[in-house]
KOLDO-567989 format. One line per field, with one value per residue (C-alpha): residue number from 1; residue in one letter; z, x, y. Coordinates in nm, 4 decimals, padded with zeros to 6 digits. Each point is the difference from the previous one (the first is absolute). Layout:
% residues N
k: c(NUM ...)
r: c(A ...)
pz: c(Z ...)
px: c(X ...)
py: c(Y ...)
END
This chain:
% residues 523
k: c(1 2 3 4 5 6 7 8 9 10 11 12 13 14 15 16 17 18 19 20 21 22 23 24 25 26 27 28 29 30 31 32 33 34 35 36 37 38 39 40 41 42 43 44 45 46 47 48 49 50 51 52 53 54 55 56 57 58 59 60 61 62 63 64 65 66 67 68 69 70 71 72 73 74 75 76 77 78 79 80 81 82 83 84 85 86 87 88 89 90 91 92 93 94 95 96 97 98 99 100 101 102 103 104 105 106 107 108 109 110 111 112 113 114 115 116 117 118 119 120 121 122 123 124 125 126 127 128 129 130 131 132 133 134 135 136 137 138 139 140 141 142 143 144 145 146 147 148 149 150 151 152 153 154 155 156 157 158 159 160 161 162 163 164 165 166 167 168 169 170 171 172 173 174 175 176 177 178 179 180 181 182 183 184 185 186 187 188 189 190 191 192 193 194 195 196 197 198 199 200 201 202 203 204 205 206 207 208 209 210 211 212 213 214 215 216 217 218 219 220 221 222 223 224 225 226 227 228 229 230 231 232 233 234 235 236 237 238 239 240 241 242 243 244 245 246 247 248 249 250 251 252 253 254 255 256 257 258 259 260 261 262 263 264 265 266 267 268 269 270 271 272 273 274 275 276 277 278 279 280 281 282 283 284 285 286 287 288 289 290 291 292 293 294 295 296 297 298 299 300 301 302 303 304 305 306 307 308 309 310 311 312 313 314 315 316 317 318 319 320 321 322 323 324 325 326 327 328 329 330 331 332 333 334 335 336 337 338 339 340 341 342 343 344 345 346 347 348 349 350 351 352 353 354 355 356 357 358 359 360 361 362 363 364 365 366 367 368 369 370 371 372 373 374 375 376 377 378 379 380 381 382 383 384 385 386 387 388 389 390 391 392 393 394 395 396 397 398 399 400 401 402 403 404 405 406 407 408 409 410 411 412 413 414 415 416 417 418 419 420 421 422 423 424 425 426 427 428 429 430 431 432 433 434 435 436 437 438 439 440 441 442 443 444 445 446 447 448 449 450 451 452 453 454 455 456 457 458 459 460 461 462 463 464 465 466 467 468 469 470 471 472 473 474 475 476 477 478 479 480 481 482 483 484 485 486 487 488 489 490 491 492 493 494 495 496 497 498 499 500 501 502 503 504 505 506 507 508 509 510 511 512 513 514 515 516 517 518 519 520 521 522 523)
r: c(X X X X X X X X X X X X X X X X X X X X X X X X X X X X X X X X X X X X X X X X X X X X X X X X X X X X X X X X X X X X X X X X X X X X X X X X X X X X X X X X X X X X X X X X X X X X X X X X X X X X X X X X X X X X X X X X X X X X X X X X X X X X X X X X X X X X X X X X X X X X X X X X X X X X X X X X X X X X X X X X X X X X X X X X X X X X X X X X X X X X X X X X X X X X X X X X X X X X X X X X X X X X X X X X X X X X X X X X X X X X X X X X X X X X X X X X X X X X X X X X X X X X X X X X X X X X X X X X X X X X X X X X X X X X X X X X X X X X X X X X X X X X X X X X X X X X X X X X X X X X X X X X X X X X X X X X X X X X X X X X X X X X X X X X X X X X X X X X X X X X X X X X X X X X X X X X X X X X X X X X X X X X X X X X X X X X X X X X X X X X X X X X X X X X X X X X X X X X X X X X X X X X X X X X X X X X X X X X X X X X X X X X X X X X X X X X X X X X X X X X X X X X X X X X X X X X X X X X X X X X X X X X X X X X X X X X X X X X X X X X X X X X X X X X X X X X X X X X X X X X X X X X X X X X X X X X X X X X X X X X X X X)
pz: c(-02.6974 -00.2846 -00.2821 -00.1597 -00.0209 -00.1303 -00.2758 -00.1287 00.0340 -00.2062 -00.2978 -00.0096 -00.0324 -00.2944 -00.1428 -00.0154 -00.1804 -00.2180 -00.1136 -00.0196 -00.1824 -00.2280 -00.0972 -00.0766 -00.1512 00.1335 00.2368 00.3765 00.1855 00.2023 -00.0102 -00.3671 -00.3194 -00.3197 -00.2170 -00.3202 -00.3076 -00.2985 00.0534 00.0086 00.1511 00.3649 00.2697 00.2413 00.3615 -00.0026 00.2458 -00.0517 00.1618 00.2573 00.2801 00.3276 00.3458 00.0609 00.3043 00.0506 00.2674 00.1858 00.2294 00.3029 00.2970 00.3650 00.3849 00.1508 00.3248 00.2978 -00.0395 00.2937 00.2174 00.4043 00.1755 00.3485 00.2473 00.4174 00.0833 00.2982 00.1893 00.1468 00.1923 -00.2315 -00.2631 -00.0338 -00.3504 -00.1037 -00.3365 -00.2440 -00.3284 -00.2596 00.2497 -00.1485 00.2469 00.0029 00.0025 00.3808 00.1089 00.2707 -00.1210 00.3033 00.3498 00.1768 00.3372 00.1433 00.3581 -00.0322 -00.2282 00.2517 00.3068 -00.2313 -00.0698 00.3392 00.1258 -00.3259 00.1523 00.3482 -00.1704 -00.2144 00.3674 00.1526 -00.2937 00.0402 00.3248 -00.0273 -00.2836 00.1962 00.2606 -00.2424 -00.1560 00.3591 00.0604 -00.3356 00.1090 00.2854 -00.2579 -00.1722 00.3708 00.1129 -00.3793 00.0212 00.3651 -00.1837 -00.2775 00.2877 00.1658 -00.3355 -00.0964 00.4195 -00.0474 -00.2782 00.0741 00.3490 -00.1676 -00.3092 00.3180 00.1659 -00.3524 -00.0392 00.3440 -00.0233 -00.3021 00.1764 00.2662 -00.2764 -00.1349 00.4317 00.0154 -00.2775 00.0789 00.3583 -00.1882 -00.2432 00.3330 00.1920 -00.3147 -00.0408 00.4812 -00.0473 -00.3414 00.1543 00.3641 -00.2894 -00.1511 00.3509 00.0977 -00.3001 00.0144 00.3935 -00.1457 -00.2802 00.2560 00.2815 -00.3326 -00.1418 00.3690 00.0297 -00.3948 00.1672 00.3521 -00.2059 -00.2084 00.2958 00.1784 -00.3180 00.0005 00.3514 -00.0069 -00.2708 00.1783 00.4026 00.1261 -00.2659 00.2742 -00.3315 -00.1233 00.4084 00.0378 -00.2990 00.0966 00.3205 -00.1936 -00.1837 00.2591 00.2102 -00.3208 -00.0596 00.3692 -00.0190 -00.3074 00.1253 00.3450 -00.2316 -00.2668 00.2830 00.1196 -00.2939 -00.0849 00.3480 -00.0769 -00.3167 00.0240 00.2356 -00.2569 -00.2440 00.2135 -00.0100 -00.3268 -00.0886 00.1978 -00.1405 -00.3883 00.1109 00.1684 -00.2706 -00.2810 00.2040 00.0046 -00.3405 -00.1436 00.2323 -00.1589 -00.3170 -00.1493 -00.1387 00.2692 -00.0604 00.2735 00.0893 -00.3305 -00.1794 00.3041 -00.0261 -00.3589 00.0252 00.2490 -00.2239 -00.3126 00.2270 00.1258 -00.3635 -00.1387 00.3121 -00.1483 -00.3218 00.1555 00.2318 -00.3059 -00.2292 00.2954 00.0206 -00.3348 -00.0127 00.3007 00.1943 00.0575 00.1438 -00.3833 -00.1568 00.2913 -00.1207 -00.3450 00.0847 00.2231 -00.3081 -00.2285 00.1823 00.1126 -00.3585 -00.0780 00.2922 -00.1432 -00.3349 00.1472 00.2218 -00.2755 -00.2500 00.2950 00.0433 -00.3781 00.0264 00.2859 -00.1853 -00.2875 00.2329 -00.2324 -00.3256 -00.2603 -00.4256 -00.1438 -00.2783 -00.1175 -00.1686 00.0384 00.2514 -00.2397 00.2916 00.3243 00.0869 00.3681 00.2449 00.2507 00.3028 -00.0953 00.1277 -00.2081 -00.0875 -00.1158 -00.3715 -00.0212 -00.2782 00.1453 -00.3290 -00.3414 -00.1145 -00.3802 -00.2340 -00.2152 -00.1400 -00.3137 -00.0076 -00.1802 -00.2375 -00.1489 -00.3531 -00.1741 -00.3613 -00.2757 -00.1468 -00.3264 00.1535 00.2541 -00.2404 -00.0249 00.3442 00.1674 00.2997 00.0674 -00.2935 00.0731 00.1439 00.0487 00.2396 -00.0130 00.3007 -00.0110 00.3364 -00.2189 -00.3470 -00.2833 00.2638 -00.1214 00.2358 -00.1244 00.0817 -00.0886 -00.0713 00.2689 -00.0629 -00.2599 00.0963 -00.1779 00.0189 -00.0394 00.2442 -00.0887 00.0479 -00.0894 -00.1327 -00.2698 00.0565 00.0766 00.1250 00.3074 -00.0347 00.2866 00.0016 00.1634 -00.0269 00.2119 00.1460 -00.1334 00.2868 00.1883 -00.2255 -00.0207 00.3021 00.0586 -00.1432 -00.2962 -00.3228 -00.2536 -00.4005 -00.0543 -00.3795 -00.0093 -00.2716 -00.1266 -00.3400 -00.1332 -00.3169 -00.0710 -00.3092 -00.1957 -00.2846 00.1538 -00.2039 00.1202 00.0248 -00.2358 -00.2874 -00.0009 -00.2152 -00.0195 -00.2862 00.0841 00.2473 -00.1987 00.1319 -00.2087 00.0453 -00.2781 -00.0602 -00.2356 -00.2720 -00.2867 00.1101 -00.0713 00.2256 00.1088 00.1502 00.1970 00.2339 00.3226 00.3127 00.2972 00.3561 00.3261 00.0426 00.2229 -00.0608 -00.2127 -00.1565 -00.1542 -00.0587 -00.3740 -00.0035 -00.4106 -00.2744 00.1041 00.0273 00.1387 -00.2196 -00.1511 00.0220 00.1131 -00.0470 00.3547 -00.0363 -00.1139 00.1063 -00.2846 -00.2596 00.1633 -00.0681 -00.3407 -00.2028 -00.2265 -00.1242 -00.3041 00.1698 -00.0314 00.2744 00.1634 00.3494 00.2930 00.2461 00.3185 00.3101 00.2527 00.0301 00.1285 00.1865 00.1756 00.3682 00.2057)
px: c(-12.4101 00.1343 -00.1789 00.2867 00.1044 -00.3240 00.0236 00.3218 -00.0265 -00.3571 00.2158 00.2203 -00.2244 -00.1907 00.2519 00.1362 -00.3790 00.0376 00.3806 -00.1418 -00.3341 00.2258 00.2399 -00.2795 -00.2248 -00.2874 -00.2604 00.0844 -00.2121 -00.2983 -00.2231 00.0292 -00.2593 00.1353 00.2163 -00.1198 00.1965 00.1545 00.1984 00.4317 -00.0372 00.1482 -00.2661 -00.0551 -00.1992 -00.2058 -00.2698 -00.2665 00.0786 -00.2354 -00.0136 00.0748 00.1621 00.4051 00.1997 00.3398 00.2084 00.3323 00.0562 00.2568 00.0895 -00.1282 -00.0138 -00.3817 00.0447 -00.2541 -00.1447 00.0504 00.2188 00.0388 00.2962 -00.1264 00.2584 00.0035 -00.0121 00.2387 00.2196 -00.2253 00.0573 -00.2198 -00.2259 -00.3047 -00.1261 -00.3956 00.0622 00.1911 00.1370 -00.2515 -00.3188 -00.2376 -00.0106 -00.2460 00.1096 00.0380 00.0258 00.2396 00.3157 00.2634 00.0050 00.2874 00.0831 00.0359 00.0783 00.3009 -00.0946 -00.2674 00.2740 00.1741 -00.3045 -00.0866 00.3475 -00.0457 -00.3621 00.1987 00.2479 -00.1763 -00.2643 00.3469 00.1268 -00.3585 00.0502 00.3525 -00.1434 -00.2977 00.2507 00.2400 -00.3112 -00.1039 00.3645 -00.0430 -00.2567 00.1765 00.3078 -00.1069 00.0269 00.3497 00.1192 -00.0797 00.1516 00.3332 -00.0375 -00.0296 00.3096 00.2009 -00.0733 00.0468 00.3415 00.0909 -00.0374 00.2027 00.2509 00.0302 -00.0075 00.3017 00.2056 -00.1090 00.1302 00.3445 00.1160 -00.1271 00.2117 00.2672 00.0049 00.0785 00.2503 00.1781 -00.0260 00.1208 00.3496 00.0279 -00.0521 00.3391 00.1928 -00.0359 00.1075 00.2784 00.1608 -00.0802 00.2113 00.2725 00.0478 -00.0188 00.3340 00.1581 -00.0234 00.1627 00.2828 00.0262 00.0546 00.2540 00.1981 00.0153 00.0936 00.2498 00.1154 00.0268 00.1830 00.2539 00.0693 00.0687 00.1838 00.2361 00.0077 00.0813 00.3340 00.1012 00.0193 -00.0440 00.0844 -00.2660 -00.2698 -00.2766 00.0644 -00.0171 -00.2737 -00.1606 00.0723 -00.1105 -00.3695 00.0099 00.0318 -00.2700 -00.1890 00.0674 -00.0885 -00.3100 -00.0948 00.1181 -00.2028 -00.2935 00.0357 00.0444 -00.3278 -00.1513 00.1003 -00.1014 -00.3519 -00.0063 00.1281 -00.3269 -00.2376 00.2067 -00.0487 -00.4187 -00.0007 00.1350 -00.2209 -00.2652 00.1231 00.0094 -00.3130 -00.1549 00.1412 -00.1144 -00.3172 -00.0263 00.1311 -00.2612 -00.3152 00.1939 00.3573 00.1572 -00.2267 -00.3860 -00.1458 -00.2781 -00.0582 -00.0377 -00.1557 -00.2668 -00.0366 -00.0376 -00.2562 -00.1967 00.0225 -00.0928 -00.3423 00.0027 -00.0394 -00.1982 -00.2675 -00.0070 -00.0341 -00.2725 -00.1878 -00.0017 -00.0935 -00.2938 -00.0774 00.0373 -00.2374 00.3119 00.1423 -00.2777 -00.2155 00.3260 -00.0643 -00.3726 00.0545 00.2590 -00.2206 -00.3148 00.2600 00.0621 -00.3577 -00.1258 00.3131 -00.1489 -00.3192 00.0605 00.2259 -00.3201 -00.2043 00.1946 00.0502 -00.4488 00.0146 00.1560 -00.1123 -00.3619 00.1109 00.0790 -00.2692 00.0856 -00.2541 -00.0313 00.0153 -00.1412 -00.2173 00.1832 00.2105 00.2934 00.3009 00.2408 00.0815 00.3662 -00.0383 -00.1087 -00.2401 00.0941 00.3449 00.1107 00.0651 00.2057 -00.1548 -00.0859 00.0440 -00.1661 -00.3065 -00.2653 -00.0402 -00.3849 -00.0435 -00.2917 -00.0579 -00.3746 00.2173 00.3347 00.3161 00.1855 00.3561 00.1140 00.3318 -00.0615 00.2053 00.1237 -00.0896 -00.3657 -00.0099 -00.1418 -00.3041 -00.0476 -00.2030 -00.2101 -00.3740 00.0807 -00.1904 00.2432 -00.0711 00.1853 00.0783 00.1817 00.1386 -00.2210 -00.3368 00.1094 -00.2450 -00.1707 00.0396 00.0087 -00.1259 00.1592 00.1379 00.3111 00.0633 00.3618 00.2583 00.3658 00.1795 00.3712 00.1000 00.1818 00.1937 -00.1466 00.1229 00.3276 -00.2615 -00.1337 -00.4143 -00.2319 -00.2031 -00.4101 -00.2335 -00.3919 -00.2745 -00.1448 -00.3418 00.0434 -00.3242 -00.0721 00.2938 00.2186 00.3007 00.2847 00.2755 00.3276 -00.1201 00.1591 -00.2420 00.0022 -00.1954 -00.1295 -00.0718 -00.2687 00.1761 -00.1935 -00.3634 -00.1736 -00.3961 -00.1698 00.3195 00.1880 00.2310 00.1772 00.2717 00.3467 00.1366 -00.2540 00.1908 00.3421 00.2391 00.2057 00.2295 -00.2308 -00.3119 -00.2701 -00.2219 -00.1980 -00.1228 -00.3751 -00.1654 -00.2387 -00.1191 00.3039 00.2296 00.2472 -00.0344 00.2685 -00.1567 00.1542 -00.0973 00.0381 00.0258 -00.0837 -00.0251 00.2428 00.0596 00.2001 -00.2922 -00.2110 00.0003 -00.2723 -00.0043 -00.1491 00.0319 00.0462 -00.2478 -00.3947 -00.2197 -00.1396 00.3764 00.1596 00.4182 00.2236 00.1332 00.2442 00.2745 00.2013 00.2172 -00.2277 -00.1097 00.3620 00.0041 -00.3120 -00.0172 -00.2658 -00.2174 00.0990 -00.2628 -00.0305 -00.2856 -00.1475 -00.1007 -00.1981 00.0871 -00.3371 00.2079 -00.1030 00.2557 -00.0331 -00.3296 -00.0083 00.1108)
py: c(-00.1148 -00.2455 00.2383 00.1252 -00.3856 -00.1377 00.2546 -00.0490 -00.3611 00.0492 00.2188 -00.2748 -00.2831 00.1986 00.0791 -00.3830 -00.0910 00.2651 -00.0825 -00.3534 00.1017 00.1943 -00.2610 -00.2573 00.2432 -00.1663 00.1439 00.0311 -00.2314 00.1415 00.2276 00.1466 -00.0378 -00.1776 00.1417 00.2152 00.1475 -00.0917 -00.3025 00.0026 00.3285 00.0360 -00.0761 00.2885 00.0342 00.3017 00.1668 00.2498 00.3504 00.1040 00.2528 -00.1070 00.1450 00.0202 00.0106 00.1001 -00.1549 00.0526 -00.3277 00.0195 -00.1722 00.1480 -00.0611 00.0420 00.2209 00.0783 00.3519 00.2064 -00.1481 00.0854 -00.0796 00.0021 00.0282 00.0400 00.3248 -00.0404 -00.2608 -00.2690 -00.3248 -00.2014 00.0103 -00.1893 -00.0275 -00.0167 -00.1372 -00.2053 -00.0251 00.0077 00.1764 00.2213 00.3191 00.3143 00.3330 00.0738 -00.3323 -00.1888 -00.1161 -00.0464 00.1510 00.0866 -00.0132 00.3463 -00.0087 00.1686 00.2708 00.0388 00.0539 00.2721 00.1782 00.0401 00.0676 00.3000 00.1181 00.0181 00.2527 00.2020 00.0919 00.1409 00.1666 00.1835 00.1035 00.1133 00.2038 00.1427 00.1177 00.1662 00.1703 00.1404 00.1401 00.1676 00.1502 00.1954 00.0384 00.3923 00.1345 -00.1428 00.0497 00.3431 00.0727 -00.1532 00.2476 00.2745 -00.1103 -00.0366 00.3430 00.2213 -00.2678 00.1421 00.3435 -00.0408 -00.1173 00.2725 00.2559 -00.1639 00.0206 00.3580 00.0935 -00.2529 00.2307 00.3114 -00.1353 -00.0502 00.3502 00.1322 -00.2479 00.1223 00.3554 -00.1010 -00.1647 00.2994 00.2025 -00.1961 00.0247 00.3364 00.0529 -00.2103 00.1488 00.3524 -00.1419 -00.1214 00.3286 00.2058 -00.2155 00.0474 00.3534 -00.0354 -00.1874 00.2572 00.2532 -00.1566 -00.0934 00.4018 00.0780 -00.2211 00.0863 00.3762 -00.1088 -00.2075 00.3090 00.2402 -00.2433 -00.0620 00.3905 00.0596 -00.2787 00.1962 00.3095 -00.0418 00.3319 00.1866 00.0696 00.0457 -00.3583 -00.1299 00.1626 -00.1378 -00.3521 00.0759 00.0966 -00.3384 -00.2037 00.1586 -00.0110 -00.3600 -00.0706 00.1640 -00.2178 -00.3201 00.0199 00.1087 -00.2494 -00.2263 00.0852 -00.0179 -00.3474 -00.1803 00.1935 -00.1231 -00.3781 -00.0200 00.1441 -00.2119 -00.2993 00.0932 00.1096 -00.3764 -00.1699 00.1855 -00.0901 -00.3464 -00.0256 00.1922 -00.2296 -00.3595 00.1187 00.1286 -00.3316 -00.2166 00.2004 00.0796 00.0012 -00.2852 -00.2093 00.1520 -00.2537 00.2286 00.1175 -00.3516 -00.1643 00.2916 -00.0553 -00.4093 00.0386 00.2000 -00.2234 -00.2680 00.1880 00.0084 -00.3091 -00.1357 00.2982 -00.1685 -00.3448 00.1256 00.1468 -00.3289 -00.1782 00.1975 -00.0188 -00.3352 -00.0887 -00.1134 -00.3304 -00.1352 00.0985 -00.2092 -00.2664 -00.0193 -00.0313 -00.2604 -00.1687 -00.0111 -00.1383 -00.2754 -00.1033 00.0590 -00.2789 -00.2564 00.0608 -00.0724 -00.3547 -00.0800 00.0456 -00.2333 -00.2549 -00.0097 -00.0101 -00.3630 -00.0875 00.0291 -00.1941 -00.2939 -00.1843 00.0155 00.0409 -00.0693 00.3792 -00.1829 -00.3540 -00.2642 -00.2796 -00.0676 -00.0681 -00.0598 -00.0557 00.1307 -00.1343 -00.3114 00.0442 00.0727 00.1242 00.3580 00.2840 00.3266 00.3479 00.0002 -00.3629 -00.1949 -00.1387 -00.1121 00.0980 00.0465 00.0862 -00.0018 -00.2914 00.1003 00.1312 -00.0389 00.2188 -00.1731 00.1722 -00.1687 00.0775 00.0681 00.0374 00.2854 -00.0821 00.0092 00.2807 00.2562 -00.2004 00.0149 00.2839 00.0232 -00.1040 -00.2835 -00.3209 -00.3046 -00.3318 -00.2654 -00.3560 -00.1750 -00.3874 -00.0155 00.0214 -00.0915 00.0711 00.2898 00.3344 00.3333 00.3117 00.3408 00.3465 00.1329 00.2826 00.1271 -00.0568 00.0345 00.3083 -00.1706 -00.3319 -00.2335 -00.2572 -00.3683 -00.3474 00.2238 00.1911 00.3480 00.0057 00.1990 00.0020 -00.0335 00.0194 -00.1435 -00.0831 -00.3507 -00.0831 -00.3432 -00.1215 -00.3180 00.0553 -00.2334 00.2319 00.0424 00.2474 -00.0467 -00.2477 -00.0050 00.1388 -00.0283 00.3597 00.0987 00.3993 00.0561 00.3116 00.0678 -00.1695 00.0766 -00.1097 -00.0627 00.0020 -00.1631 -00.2861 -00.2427 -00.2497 00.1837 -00.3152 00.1560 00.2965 00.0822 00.2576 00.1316 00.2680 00.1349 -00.0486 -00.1981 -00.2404 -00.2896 -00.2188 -00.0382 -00.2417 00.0848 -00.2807 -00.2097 00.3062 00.1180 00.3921 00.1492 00.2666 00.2843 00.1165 00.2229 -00.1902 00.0785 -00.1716 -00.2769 -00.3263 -00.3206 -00.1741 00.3083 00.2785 00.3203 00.0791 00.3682 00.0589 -00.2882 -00.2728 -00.0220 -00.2273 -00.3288 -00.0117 -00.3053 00.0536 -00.2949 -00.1204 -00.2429 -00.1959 00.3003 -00.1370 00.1098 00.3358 00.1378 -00.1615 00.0233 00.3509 00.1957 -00.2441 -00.3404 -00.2771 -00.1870 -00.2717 00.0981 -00.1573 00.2170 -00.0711 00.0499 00.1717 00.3785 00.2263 00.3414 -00.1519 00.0863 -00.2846)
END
């Protein structure tokens, strides 16, 4: 976990010997071979390039997590639970964990049992009355139909009825203006004889002793006489057919206006009754294509006991999971309750994960992500086994970054076997993800290499001569570097003081020390 700190402190204190080795010009102390070359010249460290194996590393900081976690929680309300296990128990799949007193689940299941047995029977009856349902539906349908019928008979004969009553009133009208007219035409003619008795009389003052105009007056009167007693006749017969022919208008008209008129009672009562027989047809006909109400009481009936069912069903569900079990072997993480304690449904009752291999998550750093891939080799360090290392996999790699410590990074998931059991959930974790490695390479120290404008040399050594040679480089860490083109094996590349690396030119003489230390060797 305190890698990236060992190596920067290590850079730093080589880089204080070589400043020091530099200023002194003498030999740094340990582990190199006396010095050769023409003396005055600068003295140089130098190593012979070999081929060795290179790892590239991205380092980040992580949290180990149990794999496959199990929140195991009570399936229903309880009194109390007794627990089987503690923090920290190894548990097989299937195994014990808690029981839970179910007494009064038990009361509720049977009161449920009790239920669903009547709902059956209810159901069993309704299913016999439907049964016996096609006969009475169709002895409705029957009755709908000789119903409607009666009743489009009775409208026919109202407005036959109708069309007599009318002709009956036409009929009176037509008496009692002919009874009108008849004493009109009496009156007519008492008024002409009178005209004509008025005239003979005027005639006869005139001239009393003309016998011819007495005589004449004496005609007009009789005449007059004679059509007063008949006209007088002929109105007392006529005021008593008047009278009936009245009576008979007025009769005529009431009973015209009760089956039709202005007042059709008859006539809409008639018509009513049959749009009545009507729609009870109709509703006799879906009702027989429906099965009737007691079919809709049926289905009604299988609704509900498939629902009580289903509820006693769920209920025996719980009431079987009384004992709780592992789904799974591991390790009990935690206990979210005390023995003996009750409980709620769904309530947190133990946590069992698996700590065989655990998951760890690092943050890494966006200038390293791109490194980063899955299936990439990982290992683990943890303060709670310093100097022992964890190996893993990478198994997913974050595609956006989240911001932690106030500085975006991304999200990396992986795998880490917990090789004796030394590792726990929820420790901090120092995790190195292998995420490049060369073999039988070219690797020299990433000091031995310079760059001008882009160009990348080193400086090799030949007869005491300095050769400024460029190459290609490849695979990179903090330390090394893979030289693909420029270098070959047996050459001897000047390592240090840094100071003269980025000084010395192509021709230089200089004196060399070689220094035992082989890089790019496996470690």
């Amino acid at each position: 976990m305190r890698r990236k700190g060992l190596i920067a402190a290590a850079l730093l204190v080589a880089v204080a010997v070589l400043v020091a080795v530099n200023l002194k010009n003498l030999p740094a102390a340990g582990g190199g071979r006396g010095s050769q070359g023409p003396a005055g010249a600068p003295l140089v460290r130098v190593q012979t390039v070999q081929k060795g194996s290179l790892q590239q590393e991205v380092v980040a900081p992580g949290i180990l997590e149990a794999r496959d976690v199990h929140e195991i929680r009570a399936p229903f309300a309880t009194k109390s639970v007794t627990l089987q296990v503690g923090i920290g128990d190894q548990v097989s799949a299937g195994q014990v964990v808690a029981i839970l007193d179910a007494t009064d689940l038990a009361l509720q299941v049977s009161a449920q049992e009790a239920q669903v047995a009547r709902m059956e029977s209810s159901l069993a009856a309704l299913r016999l009355q439907q049964q016996e349902a096609p006969l009475q539906l169709n002895q409705r349908l029957a009755q709908a139909r000789a119903q409607l019928l009666q009743a489009e008979d009775n409208l026919e004969t109202v407005l036959r009825q109708d069309d007599l009553l009318r002709t009956r009133l036409e009929q009176a009208r037509v008496n009692l203006t002919t009874l009108q007219n008849r004493s009109a035409e009496g009156a007519e003619q008492v008024a002409a004889a009178r005209a004509a008795l008025l005239e003979a009389e005027e005639a006869f003052k005139a001239d009393p002793a003309n016998p011819s105009l007495r005589a004449a007056y004496e005609r007009a009167r009789a005449a007059y006489d004679e059509v007063l007693r008949q006209s007088q006749e002929a109105a007392s017969q006529a005021a008593a057919q008047l009278r009936a022919a009245y009576d008979e208008l007025a009769a005529a008209e009431a009973e015209y206006a009760r089956v039709s008129g202005d007042n059709p009672v008859a006539v809409e009562l008639a018509a009513s009754q049959v749009e009545a027989a009507r729609i009870a047809l109709q509703l006799a006909e879906m009702e027989a294509a429906s099965g009737g109400t007691v079919a809709e009481q049926v289905r009604a009936a299988e609704i509900e006991l498939q629902a009580a069912r289903e509820s006693l069903a769920a209920m025996q569900e719980k009431l079987a999971q009384a004992e709780l079990t592992a789904p799974a072997a591991g390790t009990v993480l935690a206990v979210a309750i005390q023995d003996g304690l009750p409980a709620q449904e769904t309530q947190l009752l133990l946590t069992i994960g698996d700590l065989d291999a655990l998951k760890v998550t690092a943050h890494v750093d966006e200038l390293d992500i791109t490194k980063v891939q899955p299936d990439q080799p990982l290992s683990v360090e943890t303060n709670a086994a310093p100097g022992e290392w964890f190996e893993g996999r990478v198994t997913r790699v974050a595609a956006q970054a989240t911001m932690t410590g106030g500085a975006p990074s991304f999200q990396v998931e992986g795998e880490v076997a917990n090789r004796d059991r030394l590792l726990r959930a929820g420790l901090n974790a120092e995790v190195i993800i292998a995420t490049a490695e060369r073999h039988d390479t070219i690797v020299v120290p990433a000091a031995a290499v310079r760059s001008d404008n882009g160009q990348l040399s080193v400086l090799v050594v030949e007869d005491f001569t300095v050769k400024v040679r460029p190459v290609v480089a490849g695979l990179r860490t903090d330390v090394e570097v893979e030289i693909l083109e420029g270098l070959a094996e047996g050459e001897q590349v000047i390592v240090s003081p840094f100071t003269l690396i980025n000084s010395l030119k192509e021709g230089d003489a200089v004196r060399v020390e070689e220094v035992d230390e082989t890089w790019g060797k496996a470690r």
